[in-house]
C-alpha positions in Angstrom: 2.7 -5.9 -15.5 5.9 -7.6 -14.2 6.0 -7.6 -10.1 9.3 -8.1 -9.5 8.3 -8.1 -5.5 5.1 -9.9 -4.0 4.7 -9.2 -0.6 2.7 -12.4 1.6 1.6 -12.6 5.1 2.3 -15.9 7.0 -0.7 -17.4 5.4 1.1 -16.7 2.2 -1.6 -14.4 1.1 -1.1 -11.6 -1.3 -0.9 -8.3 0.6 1.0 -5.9 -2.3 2.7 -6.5 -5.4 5.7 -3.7 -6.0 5.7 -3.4 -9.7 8.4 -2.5 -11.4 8.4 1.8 -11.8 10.3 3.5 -9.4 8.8 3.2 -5.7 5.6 1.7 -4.6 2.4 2.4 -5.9 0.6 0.1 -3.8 -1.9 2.2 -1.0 -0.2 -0.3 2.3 -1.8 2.2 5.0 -3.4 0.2 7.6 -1.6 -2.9 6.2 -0.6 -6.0 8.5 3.0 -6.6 7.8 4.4 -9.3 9.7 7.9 -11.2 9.6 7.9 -10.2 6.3 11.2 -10.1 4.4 11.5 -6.7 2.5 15.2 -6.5 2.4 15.4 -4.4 -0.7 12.4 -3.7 -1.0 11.7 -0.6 -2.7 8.7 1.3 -0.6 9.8 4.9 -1.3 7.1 7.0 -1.0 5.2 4.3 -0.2 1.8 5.0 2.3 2.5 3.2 5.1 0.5 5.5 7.7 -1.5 3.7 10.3 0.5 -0.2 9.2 1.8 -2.2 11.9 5.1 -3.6 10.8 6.3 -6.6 13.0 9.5 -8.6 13.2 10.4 -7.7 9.6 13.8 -7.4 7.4 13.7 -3.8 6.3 17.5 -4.2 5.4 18.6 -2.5 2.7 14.8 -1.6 1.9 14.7 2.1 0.3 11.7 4.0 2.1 12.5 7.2 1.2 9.7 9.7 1.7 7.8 6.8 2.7 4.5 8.0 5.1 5.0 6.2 8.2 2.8 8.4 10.3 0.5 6.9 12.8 2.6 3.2 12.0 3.5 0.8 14.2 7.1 -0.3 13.8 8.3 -3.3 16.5 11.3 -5.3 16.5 12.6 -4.8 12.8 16.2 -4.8 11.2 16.9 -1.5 9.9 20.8 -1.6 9.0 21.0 0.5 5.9 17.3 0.7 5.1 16.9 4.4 4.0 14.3 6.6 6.0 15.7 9.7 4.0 12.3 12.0 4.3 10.7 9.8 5.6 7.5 10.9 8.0 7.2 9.3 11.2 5.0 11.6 12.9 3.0 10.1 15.9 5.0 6.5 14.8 5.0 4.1 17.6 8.6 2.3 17.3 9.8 -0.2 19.5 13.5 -0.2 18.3 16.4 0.4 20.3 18.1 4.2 19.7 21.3 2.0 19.0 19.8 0.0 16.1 18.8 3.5 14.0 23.0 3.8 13.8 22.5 1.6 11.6 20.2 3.0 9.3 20.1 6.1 6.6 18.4 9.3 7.7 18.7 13.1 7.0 17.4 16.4 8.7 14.2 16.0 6.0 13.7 12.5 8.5 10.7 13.3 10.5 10.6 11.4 14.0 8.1 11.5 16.7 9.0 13.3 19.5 9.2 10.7 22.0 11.7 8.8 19.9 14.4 10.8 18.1 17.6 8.9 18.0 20.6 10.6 19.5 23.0 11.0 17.2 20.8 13.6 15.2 
């Protein structure tokens, strides 16, 4: 199989390879995912419950119907990344309100209750 994306950590350690059918198939719950560059990545419906995702380039990245419940999120660029159905129940997110103007969302976007930007 071709793997068009292979995500490393800052060792430069193998953490997931995205293949090349639509969305990811890798299980990245509890995964460690730090200054990583997934701009463009494609992570919809990707398990990401319970993952702490640091410093990272989610720009452009496609996470629709991603599970993002339980996850940490801190510090990440989100301008167009698209969170369309995306499940953040019980996320922890430590990004400005401001910077989710940035990103995609719809009424199927599922926020925590302590963080809901705004403008929805």
């Amino acid at each position: 199989m071709n793997y068009p994306l292979v995500i490393k950590n800052m060792q430069g350690e193998v953490i997931a390879r995205l293949g090349e059918e639509q969305g990811c198939t890798d299980d990245l719950s509890t995964a460690f995912l730090d200054e990583l560059d997934l701009s463009n990545a494609d992570l919809e419906g990707a398990d990401l419950s319970n993952a702490y995702i640091g410093f990272c380039n989610l720009t452009g990245a496609n996470l629709r119907n991603a599970d993002l419940s339980n996850a940490e999120i801190e510090c990440c660029e989100v301008a167009d990344a698209d969170f369309s159905g995306a499940y953040l129940s019980n996320a922890r997110i430590d990004i400005t309100t401001d910077i989710w103007l940035d990103a995609i969302t719809d009424d199927e976007t599922v926020f925590p209750s302590h963080h809901r930007p705004l403008y929805m």
